[in-house]
Backbone and ligand atoms as CSV (ligand in chain L), in Angstrom:
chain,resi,resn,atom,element,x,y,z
A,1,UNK,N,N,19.098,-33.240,-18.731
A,1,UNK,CA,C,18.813,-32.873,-17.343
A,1,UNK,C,C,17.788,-31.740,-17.289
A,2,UNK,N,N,16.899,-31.593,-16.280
A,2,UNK,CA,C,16.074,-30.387,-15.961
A,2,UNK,C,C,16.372,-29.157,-16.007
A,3,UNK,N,N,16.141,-27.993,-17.151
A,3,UNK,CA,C,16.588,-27.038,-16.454
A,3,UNK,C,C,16.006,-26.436,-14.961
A,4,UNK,N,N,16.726,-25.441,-14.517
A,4,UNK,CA,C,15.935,-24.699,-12.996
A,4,UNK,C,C,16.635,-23.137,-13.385
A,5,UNK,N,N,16.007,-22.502,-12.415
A,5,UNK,CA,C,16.187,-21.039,-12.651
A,5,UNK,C,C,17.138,-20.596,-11.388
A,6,UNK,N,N,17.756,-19.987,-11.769
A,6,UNK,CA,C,18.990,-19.613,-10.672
A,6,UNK,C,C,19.016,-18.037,-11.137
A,7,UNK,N,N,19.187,-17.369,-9.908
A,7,UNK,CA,C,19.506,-15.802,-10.219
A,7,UNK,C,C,20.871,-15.543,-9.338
A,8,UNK,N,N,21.573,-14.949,-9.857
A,8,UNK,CA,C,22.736,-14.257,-10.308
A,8,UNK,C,C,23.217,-12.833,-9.782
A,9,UNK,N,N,23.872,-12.492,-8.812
A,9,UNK,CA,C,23.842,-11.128,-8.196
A,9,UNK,C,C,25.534,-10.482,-9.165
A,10,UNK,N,N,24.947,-9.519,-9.497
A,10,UNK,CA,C,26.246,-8.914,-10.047
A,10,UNK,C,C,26.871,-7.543,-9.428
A,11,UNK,N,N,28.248,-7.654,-9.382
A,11,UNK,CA,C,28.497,-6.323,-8.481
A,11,UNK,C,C,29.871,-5.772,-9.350
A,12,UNK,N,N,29.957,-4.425,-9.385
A,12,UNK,CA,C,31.397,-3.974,-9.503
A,12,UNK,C,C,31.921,-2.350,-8.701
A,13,UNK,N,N,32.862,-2.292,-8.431
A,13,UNK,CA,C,33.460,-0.674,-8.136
A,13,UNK,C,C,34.122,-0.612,-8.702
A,14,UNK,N,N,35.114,-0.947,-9.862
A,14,UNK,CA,C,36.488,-0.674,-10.354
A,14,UNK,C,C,36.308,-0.889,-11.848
A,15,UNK,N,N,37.309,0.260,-12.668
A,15,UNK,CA,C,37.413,0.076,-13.918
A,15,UNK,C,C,35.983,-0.330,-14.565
A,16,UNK,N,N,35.384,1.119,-14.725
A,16,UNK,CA,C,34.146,1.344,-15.662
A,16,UNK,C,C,33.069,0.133,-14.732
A,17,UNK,N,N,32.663,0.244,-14.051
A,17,UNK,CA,C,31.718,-0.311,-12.889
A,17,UNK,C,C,30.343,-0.852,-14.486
A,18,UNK,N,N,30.176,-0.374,-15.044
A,18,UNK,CA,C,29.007,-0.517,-16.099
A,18,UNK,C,C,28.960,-1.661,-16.784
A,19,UNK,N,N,30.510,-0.628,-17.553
A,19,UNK,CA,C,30.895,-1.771,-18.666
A,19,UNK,C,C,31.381,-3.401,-18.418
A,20,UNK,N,N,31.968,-3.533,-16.711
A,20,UNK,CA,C,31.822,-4.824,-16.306
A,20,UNK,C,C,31.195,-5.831,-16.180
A,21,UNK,N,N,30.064,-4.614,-15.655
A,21,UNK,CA,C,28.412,-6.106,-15.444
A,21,UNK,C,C,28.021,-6.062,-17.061
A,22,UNK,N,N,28.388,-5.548,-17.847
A,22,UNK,CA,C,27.796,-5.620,-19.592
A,22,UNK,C,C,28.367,-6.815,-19.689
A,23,UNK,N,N,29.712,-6.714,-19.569
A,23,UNK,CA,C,30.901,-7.708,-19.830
A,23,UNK,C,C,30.683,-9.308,-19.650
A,24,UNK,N,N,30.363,-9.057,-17.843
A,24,UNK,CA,C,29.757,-10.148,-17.211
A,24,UNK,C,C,28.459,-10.900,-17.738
A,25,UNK,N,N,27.753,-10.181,-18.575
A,25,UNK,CA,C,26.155,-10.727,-18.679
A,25,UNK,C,C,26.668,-11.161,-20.074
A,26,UNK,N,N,27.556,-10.464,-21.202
A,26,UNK,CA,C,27.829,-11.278,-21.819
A,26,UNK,C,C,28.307,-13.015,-21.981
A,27,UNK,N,N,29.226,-12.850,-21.302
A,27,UNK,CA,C,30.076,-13.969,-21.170
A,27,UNK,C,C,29.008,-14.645,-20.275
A,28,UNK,N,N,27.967,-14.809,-19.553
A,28,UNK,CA,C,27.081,-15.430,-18.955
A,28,UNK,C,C,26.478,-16.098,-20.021
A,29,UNK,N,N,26.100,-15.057,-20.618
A,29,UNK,CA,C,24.971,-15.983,-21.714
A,29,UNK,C,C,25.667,-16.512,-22.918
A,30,UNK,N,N,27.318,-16.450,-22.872
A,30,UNK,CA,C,28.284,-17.248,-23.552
A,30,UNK,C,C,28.339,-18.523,-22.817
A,31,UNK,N,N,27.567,-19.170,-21.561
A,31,UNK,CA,C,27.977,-20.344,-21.480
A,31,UNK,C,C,27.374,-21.369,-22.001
A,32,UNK,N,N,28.028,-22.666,-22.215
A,32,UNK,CA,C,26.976,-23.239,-22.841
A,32,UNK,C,C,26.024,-23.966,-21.590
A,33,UNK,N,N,24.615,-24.170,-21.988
A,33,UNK,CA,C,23.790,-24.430,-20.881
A,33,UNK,C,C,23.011,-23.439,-20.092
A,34,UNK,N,N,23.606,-22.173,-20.397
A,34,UNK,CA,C,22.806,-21.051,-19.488
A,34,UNK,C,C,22.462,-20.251,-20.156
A,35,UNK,N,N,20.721,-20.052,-19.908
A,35,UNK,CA,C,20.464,-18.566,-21.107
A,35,UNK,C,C,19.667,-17.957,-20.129
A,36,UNK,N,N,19.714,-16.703,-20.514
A,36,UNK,CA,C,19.372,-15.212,-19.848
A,36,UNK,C,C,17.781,-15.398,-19.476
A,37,UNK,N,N,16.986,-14.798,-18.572
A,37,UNK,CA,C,15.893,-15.165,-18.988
A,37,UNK,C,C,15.140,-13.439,-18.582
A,38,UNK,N,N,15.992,-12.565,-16.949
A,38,UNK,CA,C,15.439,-11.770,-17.029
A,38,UNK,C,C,16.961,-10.703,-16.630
A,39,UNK,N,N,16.674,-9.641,-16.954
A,39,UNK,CA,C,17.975,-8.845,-16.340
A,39,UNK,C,C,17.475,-7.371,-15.986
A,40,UNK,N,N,17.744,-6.817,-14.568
A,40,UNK,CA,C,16.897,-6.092,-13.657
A,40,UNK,C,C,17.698,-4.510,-13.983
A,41,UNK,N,N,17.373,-3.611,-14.304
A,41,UNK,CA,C,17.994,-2.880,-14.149
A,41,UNK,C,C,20.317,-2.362,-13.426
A,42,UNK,N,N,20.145,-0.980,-13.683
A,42,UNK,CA,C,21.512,-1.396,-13.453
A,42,UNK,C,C,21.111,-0.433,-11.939
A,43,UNK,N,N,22.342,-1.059,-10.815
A,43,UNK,CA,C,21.649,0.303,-9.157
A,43,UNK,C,C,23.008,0.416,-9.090
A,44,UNK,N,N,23.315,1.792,-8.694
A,44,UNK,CA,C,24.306,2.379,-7.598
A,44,UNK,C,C,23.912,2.664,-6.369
A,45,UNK,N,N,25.169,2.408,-5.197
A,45,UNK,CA,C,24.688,2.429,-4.305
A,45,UNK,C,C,26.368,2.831,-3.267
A,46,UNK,N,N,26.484,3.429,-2.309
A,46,UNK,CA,C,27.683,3.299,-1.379
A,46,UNK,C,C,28.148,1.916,-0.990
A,47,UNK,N,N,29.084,1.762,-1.028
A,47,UNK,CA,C,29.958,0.299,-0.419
A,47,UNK,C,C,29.368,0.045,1.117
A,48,UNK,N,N,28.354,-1.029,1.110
A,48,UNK,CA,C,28.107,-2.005,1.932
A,48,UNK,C,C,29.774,-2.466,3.139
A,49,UNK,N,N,30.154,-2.579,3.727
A,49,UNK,CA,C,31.490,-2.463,4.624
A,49,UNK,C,C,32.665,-1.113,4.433
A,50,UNK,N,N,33.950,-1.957,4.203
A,50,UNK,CA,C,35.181,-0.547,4.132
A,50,UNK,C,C,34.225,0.306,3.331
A,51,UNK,N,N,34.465,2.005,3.997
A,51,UNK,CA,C,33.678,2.866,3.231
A,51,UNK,C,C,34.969,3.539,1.781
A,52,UNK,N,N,36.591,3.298,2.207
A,52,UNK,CA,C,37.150,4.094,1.462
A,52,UNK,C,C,37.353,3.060,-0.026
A,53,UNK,N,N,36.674,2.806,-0.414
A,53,UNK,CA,C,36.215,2.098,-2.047
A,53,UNK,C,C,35.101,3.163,-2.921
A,54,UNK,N,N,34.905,3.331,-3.770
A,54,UNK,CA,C,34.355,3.365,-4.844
A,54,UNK,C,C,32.707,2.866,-4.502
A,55,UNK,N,N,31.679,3.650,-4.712
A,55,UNK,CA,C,30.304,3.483,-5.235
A,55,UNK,C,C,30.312,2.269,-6.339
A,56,UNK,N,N,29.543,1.085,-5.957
A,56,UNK,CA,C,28.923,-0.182,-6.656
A,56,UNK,C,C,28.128,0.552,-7.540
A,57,UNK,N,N,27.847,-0.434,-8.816
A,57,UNK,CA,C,27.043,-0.873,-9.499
A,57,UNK,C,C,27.127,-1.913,-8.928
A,58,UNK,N,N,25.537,-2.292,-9.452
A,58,UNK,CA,C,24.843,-3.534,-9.107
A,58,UNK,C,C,23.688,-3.916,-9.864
A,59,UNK,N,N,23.522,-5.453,-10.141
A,59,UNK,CA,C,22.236,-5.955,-11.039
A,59,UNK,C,C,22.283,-7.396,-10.797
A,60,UNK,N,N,20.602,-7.758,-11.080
A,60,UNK,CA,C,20.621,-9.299,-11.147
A,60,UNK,C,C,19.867,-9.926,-12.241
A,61,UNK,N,N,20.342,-11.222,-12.323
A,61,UNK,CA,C,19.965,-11.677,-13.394
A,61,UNK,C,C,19.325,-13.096,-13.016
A,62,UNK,N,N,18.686,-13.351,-14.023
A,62,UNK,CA,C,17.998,-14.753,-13.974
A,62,UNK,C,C,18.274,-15.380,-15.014
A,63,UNK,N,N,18.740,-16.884,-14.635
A,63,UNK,CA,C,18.941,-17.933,-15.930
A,63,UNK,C,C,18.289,-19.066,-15.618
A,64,UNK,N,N,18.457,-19.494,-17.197
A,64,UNK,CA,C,17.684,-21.165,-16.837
A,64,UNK,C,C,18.944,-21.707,-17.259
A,65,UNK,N,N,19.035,-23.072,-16.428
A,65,UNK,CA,C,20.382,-23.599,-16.516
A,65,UNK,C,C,20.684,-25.295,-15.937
A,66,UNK,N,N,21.130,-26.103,-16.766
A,66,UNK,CA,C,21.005,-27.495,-16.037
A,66,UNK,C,C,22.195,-27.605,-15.728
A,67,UNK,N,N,23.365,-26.593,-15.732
A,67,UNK,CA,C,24.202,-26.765,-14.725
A,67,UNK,C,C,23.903,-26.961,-13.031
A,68,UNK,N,N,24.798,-27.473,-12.486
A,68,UNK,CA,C,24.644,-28.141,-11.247
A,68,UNK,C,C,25.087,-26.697,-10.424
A,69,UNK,N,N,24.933,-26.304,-9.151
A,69,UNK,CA,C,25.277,-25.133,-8.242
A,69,UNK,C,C,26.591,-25.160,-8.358
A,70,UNK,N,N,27.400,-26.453,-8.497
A,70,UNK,CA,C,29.039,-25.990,-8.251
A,70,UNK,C,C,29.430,-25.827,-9.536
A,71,UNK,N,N,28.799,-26.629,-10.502
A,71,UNK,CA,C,29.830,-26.001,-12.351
A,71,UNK,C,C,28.754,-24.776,-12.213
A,72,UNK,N,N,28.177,-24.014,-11.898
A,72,UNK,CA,C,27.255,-22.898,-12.418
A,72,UNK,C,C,28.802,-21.919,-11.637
A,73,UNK,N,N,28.910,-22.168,-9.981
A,73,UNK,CA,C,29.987,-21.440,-9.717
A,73,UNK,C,C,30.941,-21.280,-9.879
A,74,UNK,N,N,31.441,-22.454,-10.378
A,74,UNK,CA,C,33.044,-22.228,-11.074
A,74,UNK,C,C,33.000,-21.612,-12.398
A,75,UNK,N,N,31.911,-21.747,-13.152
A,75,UNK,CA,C,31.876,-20.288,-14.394
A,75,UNK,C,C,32.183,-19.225,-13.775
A,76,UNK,N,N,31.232,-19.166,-13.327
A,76,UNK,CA,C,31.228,-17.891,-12.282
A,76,UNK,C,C,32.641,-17.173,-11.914
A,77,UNK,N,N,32.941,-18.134,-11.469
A,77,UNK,CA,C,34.388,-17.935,-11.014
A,77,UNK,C,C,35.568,-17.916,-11.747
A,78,UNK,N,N,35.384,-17.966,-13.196
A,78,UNK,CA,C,36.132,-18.051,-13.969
A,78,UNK,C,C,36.295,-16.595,-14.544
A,79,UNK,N,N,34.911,-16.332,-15.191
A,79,UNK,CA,C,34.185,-15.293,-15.585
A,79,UNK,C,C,35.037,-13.936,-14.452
A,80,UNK,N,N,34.785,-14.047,-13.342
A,80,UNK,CA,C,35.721,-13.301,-12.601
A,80,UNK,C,C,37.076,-12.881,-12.753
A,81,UNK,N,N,38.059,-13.990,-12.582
A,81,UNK,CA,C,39.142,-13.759,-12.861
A,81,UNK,C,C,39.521,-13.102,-14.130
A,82,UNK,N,N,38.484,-13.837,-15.039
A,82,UNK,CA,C,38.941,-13.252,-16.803
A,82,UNK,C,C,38.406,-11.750,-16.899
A,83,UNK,N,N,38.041,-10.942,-15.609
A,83,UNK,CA,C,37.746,-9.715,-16.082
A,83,UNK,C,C,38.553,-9.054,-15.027
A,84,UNK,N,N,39.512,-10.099,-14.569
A,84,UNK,CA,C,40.466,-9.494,-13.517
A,84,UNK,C,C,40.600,-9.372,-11.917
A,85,UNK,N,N,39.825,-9.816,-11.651
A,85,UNK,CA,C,39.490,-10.083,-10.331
A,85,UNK,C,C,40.593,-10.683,-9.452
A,86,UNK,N,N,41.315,-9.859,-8.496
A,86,UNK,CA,C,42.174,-10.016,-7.644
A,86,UNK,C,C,41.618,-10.113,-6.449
A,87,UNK,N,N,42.111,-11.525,-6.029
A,87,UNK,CA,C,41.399,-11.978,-4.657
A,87,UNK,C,C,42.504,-11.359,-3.767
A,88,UNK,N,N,42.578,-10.565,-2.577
A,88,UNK,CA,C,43.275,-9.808,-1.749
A,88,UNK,C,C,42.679,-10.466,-0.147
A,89,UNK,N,N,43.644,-10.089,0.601
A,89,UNK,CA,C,43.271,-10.896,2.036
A,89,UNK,C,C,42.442,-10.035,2.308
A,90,UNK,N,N,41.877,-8.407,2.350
A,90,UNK,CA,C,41.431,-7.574,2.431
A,90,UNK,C,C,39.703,-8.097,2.437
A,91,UNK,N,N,39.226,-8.191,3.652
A,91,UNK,CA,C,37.689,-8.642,3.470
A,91,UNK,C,C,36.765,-7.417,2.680
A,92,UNK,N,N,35.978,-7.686,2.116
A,92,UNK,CA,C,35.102,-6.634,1.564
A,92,UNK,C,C,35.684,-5.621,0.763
A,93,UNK,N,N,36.986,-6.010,0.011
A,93,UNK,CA,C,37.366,-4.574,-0.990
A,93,UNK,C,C,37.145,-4.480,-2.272
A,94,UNK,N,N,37.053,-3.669,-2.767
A,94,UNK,CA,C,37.142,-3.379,-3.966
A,94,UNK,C,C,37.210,-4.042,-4.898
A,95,UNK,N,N,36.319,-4.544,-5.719
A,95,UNK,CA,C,36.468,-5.670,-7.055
A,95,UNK,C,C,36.521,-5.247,-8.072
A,96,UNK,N,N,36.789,-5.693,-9.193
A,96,UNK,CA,C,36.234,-5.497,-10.666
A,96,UNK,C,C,34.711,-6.445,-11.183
A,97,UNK,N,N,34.486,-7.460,-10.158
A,97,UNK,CA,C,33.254,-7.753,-10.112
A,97,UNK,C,C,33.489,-8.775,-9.899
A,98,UNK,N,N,32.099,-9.256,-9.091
A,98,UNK,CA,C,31.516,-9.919,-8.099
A,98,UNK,C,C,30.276,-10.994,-8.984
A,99,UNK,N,N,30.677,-12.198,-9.096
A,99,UNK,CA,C,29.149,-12.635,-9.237
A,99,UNK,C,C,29.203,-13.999,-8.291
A,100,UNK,N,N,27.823,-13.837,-7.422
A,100,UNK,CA,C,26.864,-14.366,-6.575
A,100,UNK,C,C,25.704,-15.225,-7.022
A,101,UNK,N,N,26.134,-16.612,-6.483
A,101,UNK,CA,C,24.697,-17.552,-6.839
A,101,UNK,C,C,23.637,-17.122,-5.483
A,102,UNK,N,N,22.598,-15.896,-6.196
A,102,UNK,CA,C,21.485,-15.827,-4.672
A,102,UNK,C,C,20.868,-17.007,-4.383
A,103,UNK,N,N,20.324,-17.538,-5.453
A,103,UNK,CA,C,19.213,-18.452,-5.595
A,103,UNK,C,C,19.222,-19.839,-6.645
A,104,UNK,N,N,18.931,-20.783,-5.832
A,104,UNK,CA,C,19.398,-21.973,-7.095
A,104,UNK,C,C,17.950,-22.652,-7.147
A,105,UNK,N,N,16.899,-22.465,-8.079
A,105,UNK,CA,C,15.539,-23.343,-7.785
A,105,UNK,C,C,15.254,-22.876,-6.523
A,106,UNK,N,N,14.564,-24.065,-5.809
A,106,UNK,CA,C,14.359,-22.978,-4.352
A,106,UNK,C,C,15.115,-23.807,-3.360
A,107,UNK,N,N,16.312,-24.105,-3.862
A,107,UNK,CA,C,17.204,-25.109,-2.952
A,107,UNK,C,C,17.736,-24.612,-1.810
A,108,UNK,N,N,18.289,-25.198,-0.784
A,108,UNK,CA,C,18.730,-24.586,0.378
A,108,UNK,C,C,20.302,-25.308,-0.130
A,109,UNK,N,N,21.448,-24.582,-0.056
A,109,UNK,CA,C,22.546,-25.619,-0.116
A,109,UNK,C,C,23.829,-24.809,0.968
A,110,UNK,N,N,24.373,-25.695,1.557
A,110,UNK,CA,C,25.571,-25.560,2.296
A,110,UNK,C,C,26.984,-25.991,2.373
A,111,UNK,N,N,27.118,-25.825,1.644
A,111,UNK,CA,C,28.976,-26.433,1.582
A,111,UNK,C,C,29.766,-25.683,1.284
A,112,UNK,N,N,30.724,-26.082,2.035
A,112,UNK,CA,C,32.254,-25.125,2.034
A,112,UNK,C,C,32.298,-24.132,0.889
A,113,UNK,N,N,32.354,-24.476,-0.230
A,113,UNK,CA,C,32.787,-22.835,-0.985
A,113,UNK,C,C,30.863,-22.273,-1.502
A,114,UNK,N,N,30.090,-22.574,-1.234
A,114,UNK,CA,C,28.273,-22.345,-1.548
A,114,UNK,C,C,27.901,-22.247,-0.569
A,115,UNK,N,N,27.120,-21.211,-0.448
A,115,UNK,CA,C,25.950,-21.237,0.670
A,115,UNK,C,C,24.764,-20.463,-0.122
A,116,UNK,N,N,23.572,-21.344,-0.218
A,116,UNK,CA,C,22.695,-20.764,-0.903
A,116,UNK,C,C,21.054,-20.774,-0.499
A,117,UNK,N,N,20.590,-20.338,-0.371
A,117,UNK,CA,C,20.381,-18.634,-0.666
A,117,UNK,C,C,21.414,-18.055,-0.589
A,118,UNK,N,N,21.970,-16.787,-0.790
A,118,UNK,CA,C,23.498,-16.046,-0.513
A,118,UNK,C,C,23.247,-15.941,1.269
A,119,UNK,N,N,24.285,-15.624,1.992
A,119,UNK,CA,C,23.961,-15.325,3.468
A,119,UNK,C,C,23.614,-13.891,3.423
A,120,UNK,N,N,24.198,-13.009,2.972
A,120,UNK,CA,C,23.674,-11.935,3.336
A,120,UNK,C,C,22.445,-10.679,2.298
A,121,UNK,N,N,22.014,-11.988,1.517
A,121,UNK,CA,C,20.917,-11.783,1.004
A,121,UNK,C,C,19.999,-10.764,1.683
A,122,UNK,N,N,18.898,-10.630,2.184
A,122,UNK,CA,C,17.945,-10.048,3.182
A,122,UNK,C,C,18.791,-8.757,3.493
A,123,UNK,N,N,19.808,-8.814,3.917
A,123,UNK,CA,C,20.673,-7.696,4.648
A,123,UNK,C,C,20.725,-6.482,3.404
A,124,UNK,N,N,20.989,-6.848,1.982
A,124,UNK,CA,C,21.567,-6.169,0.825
A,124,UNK,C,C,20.179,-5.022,-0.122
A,125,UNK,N,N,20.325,-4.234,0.601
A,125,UNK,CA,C,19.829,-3.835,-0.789
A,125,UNK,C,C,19.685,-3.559,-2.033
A,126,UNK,N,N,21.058,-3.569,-2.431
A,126,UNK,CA,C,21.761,-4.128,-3.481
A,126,UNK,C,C,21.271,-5.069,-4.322
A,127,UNK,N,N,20.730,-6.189,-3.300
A,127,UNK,CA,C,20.206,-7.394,-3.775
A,127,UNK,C,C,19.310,-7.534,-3.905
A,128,UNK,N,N,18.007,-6.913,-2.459
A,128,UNK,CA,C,16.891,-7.441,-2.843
A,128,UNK,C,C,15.714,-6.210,-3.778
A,129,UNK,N,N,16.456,-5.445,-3.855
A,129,UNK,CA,C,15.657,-4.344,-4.702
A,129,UNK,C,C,16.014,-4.482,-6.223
A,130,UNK,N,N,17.000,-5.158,-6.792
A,130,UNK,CA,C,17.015,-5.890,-8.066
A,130,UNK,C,C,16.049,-6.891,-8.314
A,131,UNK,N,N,16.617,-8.076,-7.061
A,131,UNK,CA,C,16.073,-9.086,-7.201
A,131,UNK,C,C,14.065,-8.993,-7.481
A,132,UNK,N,N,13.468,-8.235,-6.447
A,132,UNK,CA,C,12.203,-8.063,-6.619
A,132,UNK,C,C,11.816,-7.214,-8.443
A,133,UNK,N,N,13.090,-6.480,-8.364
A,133,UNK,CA,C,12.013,-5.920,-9.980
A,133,UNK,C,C,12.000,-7.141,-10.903
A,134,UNK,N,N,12.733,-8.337,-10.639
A,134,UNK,CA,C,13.061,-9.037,-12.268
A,134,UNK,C,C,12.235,-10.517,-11.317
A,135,UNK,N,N,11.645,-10.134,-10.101
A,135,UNK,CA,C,10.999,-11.264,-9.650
A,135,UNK,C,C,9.998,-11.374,-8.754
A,136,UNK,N,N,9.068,-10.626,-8.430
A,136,UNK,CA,C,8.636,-9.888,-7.704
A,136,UNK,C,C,7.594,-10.473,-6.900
A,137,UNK,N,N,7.508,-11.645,-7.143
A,137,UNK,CA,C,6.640,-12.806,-6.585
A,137,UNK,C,C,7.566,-14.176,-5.774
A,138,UNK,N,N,8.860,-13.771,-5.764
A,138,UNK,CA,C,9.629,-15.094,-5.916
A,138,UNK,C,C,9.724,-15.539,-3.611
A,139,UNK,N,N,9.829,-16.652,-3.843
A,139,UNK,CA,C,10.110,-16.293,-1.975
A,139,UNK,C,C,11.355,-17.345,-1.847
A,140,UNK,N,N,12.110,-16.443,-1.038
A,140,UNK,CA,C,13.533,-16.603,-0.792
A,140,UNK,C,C,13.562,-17.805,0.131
A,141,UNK,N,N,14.079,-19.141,0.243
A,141,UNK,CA,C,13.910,-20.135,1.284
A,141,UNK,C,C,14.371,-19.663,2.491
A,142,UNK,N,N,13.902,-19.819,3.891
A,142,UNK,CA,C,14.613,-19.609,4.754
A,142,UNK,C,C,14.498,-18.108,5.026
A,143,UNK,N,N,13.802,-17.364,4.296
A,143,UNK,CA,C,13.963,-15.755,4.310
A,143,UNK,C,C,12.464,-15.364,3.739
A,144,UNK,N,N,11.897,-15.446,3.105
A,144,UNK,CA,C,10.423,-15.002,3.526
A,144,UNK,C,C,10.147,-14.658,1.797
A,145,UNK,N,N,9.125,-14.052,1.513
A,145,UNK,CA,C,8.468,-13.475,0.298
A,145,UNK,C,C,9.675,-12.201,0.250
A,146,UNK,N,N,9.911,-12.213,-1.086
A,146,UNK,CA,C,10.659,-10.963,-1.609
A,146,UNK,C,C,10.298,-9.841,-1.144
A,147,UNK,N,N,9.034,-9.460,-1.493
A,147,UNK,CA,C,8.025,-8.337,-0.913
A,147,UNK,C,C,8.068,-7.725,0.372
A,148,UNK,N,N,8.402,-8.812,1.081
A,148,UNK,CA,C,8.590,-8.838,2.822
A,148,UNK,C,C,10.029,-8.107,3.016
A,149,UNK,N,N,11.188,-8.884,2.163
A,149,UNK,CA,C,12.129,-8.767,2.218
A,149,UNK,C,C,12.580,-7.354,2.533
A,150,UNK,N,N,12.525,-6.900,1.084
A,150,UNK,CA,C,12.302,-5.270,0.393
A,150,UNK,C,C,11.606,-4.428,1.644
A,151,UNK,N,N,10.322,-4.842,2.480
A,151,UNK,CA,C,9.605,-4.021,3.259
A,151,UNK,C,C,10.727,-3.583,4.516
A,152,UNK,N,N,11.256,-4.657,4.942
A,152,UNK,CA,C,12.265,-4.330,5.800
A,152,UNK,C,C,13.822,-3.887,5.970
A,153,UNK,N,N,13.953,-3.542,4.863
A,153,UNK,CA,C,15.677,-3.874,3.874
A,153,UNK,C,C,15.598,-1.941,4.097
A,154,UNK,N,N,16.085,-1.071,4.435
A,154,UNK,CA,C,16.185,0.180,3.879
A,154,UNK,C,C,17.466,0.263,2.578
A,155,UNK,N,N,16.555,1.000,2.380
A,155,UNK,CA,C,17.296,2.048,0.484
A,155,UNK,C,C,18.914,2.028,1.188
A,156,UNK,N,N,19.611,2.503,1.843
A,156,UNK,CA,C,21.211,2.213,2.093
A,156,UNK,C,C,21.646,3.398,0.989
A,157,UNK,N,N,20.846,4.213,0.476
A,157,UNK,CA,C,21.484,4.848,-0.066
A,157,UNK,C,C,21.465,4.475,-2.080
A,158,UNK,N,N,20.763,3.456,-2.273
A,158,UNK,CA,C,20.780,2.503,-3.399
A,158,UNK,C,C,19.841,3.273,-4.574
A,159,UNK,N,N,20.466,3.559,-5.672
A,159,UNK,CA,C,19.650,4.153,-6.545
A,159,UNK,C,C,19.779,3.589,-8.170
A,160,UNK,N,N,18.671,3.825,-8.431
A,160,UNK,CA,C,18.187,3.069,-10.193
A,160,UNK,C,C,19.599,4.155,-10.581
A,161,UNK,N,N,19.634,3.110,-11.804
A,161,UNK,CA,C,20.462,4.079,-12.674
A,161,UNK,C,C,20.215,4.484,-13.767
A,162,UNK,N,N,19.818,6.076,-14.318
A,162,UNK,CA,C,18.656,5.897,-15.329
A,162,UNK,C,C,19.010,5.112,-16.489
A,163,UNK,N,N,18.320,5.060,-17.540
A,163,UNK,CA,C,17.925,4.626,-18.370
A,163,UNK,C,C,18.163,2.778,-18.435
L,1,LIG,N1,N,28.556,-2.899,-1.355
L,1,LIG,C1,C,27.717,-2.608,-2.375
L,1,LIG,N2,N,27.029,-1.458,-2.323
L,1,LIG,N3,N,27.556,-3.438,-3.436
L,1,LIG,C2,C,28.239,-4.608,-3.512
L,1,LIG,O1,O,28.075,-5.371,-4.491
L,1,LIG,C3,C,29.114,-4.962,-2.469
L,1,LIG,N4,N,29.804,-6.124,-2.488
L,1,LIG,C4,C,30.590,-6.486,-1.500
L,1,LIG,C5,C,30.807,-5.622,-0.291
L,1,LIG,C6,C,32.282,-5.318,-0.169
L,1,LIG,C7,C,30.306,-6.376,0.927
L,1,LIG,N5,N,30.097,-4.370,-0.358
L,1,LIG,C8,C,29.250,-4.070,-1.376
L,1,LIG,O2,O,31.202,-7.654,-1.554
């Protein structure tokens, strides 16, 4: 099958916020079918909704991958749980990490557990200030040139993390 390039939003607040997305990018490029191609720096930033959580880390990644959008997400979703991830009725709390299909090729997709581009893509800075360093030419379907994106997105508070 073809590969395509899909990027990857990674998030954590809980239990070593770092060492999670390390964790996560491992076991990513442990799947079979998916290899790494770019990985953007690591950002902190204040919690996007409930404010009484924990400061995110955040990063994105790019793979090439002939998995299909729904086996790419059920890794995904696996990968989650195995680093502990407690789903709570609680909208927007606190994870041990988060991974997000932003982008699949430049597909538009909609179904019940996928929506892709992510929806609140554009909104995140989180997202699109990763996304532009590891892609910086790329244009989001439905949402405009990255560049554009970023122009209108404010900082939220979102900072590199050195080294
Ligand atoms: N806020 C930030 N800063 N980073 C995230 O990854 C993040 N993820 C979420 C919510 C709870 C919306 N807030 C976030 O799911």
């Amino acid at each position: 099958m073809n590969k395509v390039v899909a990027y990857i939003g990674l998030g954590s607040n809980l239990i070593t916020p770092e060492a999670q997305i390390a964790t996560a990018r491992q076991a990513i490029n442990a799947l079979a079918n998916v290899q790494e191609c770019a990985f953007s720096s690591l950002y902190r930033s204040p919690p996007m909704g409930p404010q009484d959580q924990p400061d995110y880390v955040n990063a994105v990644m790019a793979v090439k991958t002939d998995l299909s959008p729904m086996q790419l997400l059920r890794c995904l979703q696996k990968i989650e749980l195995d680093q502990g991830r407690v789903r709570k009725d609680e909208r927007w709390g606190a994870r041990t990490l988060d991974l997000d299909i932003l982008l699949y090729a430049e597909e538009v997709i909609d179904v019940p557990d996928l929506i892709v581009p992510h929806y609140g893509l554009a909104e995140r800075a989180f997202v699109v200030y990763p996304l532009q360093e590891i892609a910086p030419t790329i244009h989001v379907p439905g949402k405009g040139a990255i560049a554009d994106l970023v122009a209108l997105c404010p900082l939220d508070g979102l900072e590199k993390i050195a080294g």
